[in-house]
ZADO-1210 file (C-alpha; in nm, 4 decimals, padded with zeros to 6 digits):
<atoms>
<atom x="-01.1871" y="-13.2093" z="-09.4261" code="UNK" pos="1"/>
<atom x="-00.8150" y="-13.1573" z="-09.4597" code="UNK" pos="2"/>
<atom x="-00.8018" y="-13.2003" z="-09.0356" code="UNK" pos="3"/>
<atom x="-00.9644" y="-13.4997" z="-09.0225" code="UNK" pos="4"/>
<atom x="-00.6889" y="-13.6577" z="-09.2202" code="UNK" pos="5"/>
<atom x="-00.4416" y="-13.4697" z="-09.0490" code="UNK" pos="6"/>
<atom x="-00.5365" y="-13.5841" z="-08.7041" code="UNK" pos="7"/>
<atom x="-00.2130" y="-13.8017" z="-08.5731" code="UNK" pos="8"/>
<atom x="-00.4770" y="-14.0300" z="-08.3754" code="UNK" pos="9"/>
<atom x="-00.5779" y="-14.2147" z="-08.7185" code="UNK" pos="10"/>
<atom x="-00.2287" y="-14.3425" z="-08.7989" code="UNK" pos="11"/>
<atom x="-00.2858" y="-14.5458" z="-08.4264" code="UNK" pos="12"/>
<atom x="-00.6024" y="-14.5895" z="-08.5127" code="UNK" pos="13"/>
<atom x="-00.5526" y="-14.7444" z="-08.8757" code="UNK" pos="14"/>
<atom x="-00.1992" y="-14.9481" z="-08.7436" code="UNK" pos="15"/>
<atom x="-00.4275" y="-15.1251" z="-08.4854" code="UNK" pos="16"/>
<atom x="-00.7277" y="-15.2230" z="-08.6955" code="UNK" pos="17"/>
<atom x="-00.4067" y="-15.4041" z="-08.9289" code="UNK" pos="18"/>
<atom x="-00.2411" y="-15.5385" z="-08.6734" code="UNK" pos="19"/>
<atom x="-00.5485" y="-15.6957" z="-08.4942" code="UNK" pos="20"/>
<atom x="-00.6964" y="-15.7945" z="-08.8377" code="UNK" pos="21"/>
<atom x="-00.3444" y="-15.9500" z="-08.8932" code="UNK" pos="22"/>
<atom x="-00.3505" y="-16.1275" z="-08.5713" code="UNK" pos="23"/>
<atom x="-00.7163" y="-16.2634" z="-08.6573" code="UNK" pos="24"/>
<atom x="-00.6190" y="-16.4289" z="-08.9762" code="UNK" pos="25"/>
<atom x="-00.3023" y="-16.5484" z="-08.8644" code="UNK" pos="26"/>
<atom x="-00.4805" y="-16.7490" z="-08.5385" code="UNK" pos="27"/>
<atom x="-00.8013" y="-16.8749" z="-08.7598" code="UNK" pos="28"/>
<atom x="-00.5175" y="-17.0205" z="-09.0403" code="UNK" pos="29"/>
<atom x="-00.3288" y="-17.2185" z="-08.7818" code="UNK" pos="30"/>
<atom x="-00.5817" y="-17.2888" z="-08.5275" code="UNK" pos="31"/>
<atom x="-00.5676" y="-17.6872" z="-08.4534" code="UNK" pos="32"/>
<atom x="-00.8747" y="-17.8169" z="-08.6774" code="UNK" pos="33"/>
<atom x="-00.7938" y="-17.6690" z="-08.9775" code="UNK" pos="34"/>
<atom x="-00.4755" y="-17.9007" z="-09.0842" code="UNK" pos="35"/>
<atom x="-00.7310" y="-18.1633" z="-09.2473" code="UNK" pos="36"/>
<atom x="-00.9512" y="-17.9591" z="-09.4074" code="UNK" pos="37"/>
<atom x="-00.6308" y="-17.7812" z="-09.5506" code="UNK" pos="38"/>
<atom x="-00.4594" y="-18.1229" z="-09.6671" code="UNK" pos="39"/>
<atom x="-00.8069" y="-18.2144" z="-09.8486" code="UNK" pos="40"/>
<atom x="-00.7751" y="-17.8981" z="-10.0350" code="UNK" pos="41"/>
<atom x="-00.4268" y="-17.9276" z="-10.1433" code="UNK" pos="42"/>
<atom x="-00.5068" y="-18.2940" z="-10.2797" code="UNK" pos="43"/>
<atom x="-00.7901" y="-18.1305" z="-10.4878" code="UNK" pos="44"/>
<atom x="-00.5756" y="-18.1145" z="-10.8132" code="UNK" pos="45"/>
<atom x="-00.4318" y="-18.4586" z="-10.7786" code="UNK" pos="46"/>
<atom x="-00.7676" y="-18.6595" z="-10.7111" code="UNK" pos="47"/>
<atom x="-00.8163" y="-18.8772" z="-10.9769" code="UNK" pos="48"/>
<atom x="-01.1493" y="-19.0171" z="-10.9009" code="UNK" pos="49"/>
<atom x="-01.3177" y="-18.6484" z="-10.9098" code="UNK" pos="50"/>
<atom x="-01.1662" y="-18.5881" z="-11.3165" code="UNK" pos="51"/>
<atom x="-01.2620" y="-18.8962" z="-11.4267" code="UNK" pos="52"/>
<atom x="-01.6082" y="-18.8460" z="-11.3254" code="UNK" pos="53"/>
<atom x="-01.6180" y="-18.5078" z="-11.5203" code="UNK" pos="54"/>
</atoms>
């Protein structure tokens, strides 16, 4: 067991599943649709008409 996490290939191995993962989230947050949706849910807290109805 102690060679498997001695092998020097899983430090590669581990930096580019983070820096592809990284890269995923990064593209899907600024991808061109998503500015609306993200502007509807920063006005969340500030809607008046959805706490008065509650």
């Amino acid at each position: 067991m102690k060679e498997f996490f001695a092998n020097p290939d899983l430090g590669l191995i581990g930096l580019l599943f983070f820096f592809i993962f990284f890269c995923t989230i990064f593209l899907w947050t600024f991808r061109p649709g998503a500015k609306g949706k993200y502007q509807e849910h920063a006005n969340i807290p500030l809607d008046e008409n959805e706490a008065e109805t509650k």
